[in-house]
N, C-alpha and C positions, 0 to 999 in steps of 0.2 A: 495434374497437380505435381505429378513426381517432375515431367518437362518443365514446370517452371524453378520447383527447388534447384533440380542441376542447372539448369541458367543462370538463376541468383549467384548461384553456388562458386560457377566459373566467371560470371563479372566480378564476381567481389574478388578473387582469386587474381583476375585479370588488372582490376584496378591499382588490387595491394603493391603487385607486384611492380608496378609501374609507378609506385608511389602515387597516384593520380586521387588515393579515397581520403589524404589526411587532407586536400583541399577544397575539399566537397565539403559544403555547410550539413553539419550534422552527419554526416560520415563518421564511421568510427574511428579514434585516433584524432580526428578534426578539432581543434582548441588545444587549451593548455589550461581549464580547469579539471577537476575531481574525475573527470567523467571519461578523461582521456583516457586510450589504451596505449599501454607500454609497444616499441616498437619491436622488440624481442625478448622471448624469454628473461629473464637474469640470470639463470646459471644453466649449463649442458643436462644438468639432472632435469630440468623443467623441461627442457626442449625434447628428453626422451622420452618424461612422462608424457606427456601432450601427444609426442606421435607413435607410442602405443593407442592411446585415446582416437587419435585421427586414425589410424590402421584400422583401426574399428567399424567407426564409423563410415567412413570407404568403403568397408566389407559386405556392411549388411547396408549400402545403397541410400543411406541419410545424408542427402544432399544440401537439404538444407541445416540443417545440424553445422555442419564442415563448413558453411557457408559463415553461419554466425559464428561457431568456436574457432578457424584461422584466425579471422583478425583480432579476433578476441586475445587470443594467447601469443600476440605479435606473430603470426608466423605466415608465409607462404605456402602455398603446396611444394614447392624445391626446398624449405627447408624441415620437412618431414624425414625423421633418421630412419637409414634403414634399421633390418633386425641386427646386425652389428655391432652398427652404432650404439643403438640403444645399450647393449650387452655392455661396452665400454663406458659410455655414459652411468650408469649404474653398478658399475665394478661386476659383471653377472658373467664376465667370461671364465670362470672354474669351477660355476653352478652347474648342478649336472640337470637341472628340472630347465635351465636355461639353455645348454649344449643342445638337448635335446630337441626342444624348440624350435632349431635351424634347422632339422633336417627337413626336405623337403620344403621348396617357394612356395608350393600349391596347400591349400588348407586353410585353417583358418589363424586367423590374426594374429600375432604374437602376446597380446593379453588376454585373450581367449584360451590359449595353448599354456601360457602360465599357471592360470587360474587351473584348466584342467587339472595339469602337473600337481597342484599344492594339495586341490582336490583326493588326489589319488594317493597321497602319503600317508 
């Protein structure tokens, strides 16, 4: 079951990316009534939240999850911010719960490591 959500997961991924899923009947994004999904975020704030959210979900191996919230949230897997970005994207670079946060690649996700942080105050 896990082998097919990362499959899904990386077609859809594969499609997006290639624009190939807005012309696929019943594809997400596919039309131009109600039901259409936006092609990107609308603002840098959104595209941070979202890839805290995707960092996540990546983390703890919900493939399918990432499969349906990408295109859902218009986005790619290359357009997933790093922990940086995010920080800029949210004005969080003179937080110190945020500073913190970078140190160290390895661990867990940057919403995870927040929430910790706020936790602990």
């Amino acid at each position: 079951k896990r082998l097919k959500s990362e499959l899904r997961y990386r077609l859809i991924e594969s499609l997006h990316r290639e624009g190939v899923a807005k012309a696929l009947p019943g594809a997400p994004g596919a039309g131009h009534g109600q039901d259409s999904i936006p092609q990107k975020p609308k603002a840098w704030k959104d595209r941070a939240l979202f890839s805290m959210v995707l960092e996540f979900l990546r983390a703890r191996g919900k493939h399918y999850s990432l499969s349906v919230l990408l295109p859902e949230c218009g986005m790619a897997a290359g357009d997933v911010l790093c922990r940086e970005e995010v920080g800029q994207a949210l004005s969080l670079q003179r937080v110190p719960i945020f500073i913190a946060c970078l140190v160290g690649d390895e661990g867990p996700p940057l919403l995870e490591r927040l929430l910790e942080g706020l936790a602990a105050l």
